[in-house]
C-alpha positions as CSV (number, residue, x, y, z in Angstrom):
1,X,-104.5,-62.6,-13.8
2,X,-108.1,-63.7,-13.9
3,X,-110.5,-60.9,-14.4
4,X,-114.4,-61.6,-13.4
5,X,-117.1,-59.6,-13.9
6,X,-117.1,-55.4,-15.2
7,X,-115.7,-52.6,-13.1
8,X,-119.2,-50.4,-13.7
9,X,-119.6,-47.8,-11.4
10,X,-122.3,-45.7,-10.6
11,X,-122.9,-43.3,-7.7
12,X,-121.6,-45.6,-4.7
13,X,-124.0,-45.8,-1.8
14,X,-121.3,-46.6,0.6
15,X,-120.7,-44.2,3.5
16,X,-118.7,-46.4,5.7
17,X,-118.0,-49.6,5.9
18,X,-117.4,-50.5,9.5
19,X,-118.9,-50.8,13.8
20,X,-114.1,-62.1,-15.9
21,X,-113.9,-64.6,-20.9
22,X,-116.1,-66.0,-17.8
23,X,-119.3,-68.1,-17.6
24,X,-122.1,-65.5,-17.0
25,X,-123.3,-65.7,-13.3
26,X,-126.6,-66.7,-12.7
27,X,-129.1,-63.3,-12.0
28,X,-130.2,-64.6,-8.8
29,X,-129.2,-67.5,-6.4
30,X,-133.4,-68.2,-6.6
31,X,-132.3,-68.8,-10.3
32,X,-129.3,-70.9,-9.9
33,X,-129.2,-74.5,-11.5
34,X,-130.1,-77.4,-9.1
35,X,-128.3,-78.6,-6.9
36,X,-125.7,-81.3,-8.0
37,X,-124.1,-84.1,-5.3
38,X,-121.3,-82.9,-3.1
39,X,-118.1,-85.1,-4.8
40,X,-114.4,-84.7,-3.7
41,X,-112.3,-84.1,-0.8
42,X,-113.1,-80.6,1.2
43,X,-111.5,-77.6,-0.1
44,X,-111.0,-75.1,2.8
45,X,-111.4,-70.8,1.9
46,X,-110.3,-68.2,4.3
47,X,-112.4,-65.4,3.9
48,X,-110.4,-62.5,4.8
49,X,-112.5,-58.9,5.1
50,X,-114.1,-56.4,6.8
51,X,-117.3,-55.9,7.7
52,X,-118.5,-57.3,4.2
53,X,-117.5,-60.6,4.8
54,X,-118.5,-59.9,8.7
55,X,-121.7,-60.2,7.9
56,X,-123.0,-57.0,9.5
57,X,-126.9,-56.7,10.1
58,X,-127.8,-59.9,8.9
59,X,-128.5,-63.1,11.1
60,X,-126.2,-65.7,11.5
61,X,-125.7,-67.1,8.6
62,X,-126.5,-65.0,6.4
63,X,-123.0,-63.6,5.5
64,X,-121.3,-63.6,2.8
65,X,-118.6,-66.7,3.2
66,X,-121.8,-68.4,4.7
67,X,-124.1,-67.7,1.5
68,X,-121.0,-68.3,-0.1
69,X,-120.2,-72.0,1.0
70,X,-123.9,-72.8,-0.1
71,X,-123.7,-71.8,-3.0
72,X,-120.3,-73.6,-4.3
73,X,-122.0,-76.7,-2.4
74,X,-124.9,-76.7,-4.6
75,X,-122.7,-76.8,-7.3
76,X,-121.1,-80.2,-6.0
77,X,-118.1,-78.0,-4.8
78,X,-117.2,-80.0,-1.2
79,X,-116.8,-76.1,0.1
80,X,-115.6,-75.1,4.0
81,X,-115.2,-71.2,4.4
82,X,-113.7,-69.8,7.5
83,X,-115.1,-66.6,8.0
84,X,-112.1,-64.3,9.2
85,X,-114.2,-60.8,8.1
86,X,-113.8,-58.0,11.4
87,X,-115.9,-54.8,11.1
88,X,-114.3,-51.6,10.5
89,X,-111.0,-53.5,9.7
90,X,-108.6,-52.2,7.4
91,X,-105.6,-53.4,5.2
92,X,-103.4,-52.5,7.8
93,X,-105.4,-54.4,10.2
94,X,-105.4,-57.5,7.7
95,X,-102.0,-57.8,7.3
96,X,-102.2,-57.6,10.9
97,X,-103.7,-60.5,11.8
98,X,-103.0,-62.4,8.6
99,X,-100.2,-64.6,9.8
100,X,-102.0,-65.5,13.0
101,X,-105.1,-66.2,11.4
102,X,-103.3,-68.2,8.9
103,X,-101.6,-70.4,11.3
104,X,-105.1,-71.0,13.4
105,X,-106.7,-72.8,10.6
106,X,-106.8,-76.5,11.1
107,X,-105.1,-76.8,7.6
108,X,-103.4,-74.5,5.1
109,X,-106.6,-73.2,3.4
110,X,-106.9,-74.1,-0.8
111,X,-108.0,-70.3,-1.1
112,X,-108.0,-67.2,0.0
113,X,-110.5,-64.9,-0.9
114,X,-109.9,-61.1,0.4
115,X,-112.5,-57.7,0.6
116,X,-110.0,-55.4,2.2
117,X,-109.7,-51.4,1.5
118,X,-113.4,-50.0,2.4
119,X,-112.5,-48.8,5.4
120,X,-108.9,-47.6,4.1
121,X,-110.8,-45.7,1.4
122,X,-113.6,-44.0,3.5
123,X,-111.4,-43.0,6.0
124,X,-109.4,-41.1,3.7
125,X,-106.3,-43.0,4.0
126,X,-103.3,-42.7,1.4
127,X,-103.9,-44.9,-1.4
128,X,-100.7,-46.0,-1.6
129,X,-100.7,-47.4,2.0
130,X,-103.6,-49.2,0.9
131,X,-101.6,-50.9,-2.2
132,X,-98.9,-51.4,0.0
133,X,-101.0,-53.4,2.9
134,X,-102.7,-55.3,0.2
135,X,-99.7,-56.0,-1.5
136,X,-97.8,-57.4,1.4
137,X,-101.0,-59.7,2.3
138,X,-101.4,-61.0,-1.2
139,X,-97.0,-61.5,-1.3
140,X,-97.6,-63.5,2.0
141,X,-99.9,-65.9,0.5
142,X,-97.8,-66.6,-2.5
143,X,-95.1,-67.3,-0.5
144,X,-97.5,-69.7,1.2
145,X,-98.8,-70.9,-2.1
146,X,-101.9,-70.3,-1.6
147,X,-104.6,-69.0,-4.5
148,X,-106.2,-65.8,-4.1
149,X,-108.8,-64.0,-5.4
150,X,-109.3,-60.1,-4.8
151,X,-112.5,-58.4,-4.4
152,X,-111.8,-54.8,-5.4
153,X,-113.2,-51.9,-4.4
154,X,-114.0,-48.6,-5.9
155,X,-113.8,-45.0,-4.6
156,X,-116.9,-43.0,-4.8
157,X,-117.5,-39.6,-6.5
158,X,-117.2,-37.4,-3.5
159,X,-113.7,-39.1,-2.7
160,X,-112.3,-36.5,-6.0
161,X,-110.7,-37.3,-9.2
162,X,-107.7,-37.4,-8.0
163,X,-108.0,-40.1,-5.4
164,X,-110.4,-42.1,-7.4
165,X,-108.0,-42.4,-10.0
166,X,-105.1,-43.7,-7.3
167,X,-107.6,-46.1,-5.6
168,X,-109.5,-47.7,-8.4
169,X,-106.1,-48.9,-9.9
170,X,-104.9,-50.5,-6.8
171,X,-106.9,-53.9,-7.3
172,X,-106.3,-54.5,-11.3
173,X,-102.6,-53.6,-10.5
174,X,-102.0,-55.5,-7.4
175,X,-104.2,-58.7,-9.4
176,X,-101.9,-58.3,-12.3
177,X,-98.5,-57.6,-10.3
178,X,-98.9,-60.5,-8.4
179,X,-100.8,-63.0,-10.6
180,X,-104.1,-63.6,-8.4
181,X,-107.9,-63.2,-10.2
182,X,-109.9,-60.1,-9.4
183,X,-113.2,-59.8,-9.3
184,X,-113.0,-55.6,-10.1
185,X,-115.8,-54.6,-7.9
186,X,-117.3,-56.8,-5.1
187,X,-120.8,-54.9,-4.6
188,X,-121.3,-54.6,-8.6
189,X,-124.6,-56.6,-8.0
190,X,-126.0,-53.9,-5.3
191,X,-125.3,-50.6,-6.2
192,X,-128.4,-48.2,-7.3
193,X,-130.3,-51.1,-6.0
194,X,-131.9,-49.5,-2.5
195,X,-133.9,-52.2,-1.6
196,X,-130.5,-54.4,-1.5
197,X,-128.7,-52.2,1.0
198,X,-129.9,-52.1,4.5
199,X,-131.1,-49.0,6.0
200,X,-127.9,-47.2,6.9
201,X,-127.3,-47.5,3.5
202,X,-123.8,-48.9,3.8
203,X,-124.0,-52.8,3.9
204,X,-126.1,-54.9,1.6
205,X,-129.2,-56.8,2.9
206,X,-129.6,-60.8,3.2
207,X,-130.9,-60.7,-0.1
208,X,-127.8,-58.2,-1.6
209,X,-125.5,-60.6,-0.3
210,X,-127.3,-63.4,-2.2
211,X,-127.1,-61.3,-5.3
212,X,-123.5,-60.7,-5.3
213,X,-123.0,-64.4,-4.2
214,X,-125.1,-65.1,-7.5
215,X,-122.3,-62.8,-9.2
216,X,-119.1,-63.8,-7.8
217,X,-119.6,-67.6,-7.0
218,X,-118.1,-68.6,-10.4
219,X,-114.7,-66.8,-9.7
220,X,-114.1,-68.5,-6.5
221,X,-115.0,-72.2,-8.1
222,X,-112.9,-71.2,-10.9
223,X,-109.9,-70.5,-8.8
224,X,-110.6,-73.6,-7.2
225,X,-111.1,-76.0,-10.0
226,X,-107.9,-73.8,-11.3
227,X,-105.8,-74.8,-8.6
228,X,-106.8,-77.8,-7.5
């Protein structure tokens, strides 16, 4: 298991989420080294999410997988994402879909990448059904053979101890059970940060999502330099 970035947590803004020995990240994607040549054959990502990867609120464009792509392009990395993120979906909804999304793609895709569990969490729903969604999606592309990397999630305060503690282990349990790299939480690089998070204080802004692009690019490149 690959471990990127800290699992910090500190009053989560999130009400709903629907309708790694690492290089350090760059702070910004305004910061980020210049842009090197595109070089190699494309390497096709599924992103696979909810309403994070959706790109709720934000223009076309502006998503996640789409910041994404840019930003693994300006580092040389000849990056295609197939954005497969539906608001207010949960792991049970991934897992779903996951086989026929899977065999819509033009080509077996190189990666993965998955933001699943939100949705689970805020509704309340059994931690353990949540471990065992995500754990049958993340079987499914092994079987495949297809790299993954997991964005966790984390449960906030008013969730209670008790479900905090079942909820917050899913991801570094499921990442090391089943060999895949983690990045331990996905919206690290937003939270106490108001001016990242858009005005229903749930999803992050344009610039949020370049922020946590800034944060998790490396994981995804290293996965794919890893597997390539």
């Amino acid at each position: 298991m690959k471990v990127y970035g800290f699992a910090i947590f500190s009053a989560l803004l999130l009400a709903g989420c629907g309708k790694g020995s690492e290089p350090a990240a760059p702070p910004s994607t305004a910061a980020a080294a210049p842009e090197v040549p595109v070089m190699g054959p494309e390497r096709h990502i599924l992103a696979l999410g909810d309403s994070l990867f959706a790109g709720y609120g934000v223009k076309s464009g502006e998503s996640y997988p789409a910041k994404l792509e840019a930003a693994l392009r300006a580092h040389g990395v000849n990056a295609r994402i197939a954005n497969a993120g539906v608001s207010g979906d949960t792991t049970a909804g991934g897992l779903e879909r996951l086989a026929f999304t899977l065999n819509s793609q033009s080509q077996t895709p190189d990666l993965v990448i998955i933001s699943l569990g939100g949705n689970d969490m805020l509704r309340g729903l059994a931690p353990e059904q949540t471990k065992a969604n995500l754990e049958a999606i993340v079987s499914e592309l092994g079987r495949r053979k297809i790299p993954v990397v997991l964005m966790g999630m984390l449960a906030p305060p008013n969730m209670g101890a008790d479900y905090r503690s079942k909820f917050d282990a899913i991801y570094p349990a499921l990442a090391e059970q089943q060999h895949v790299s983690l990045v331990p939480f996905f919206l690290k690089a937003v939270i106490d940060k108001p001016d990242l998070i858009q005005a229903d204080h749930i999803h992050p802004t344009a610039r949020g999502i370049e922020e946590i692009v800034a944060a998790t690019t490396y994981a995804v490149e290293g996965e794919l330099v890893a597997g390539n």
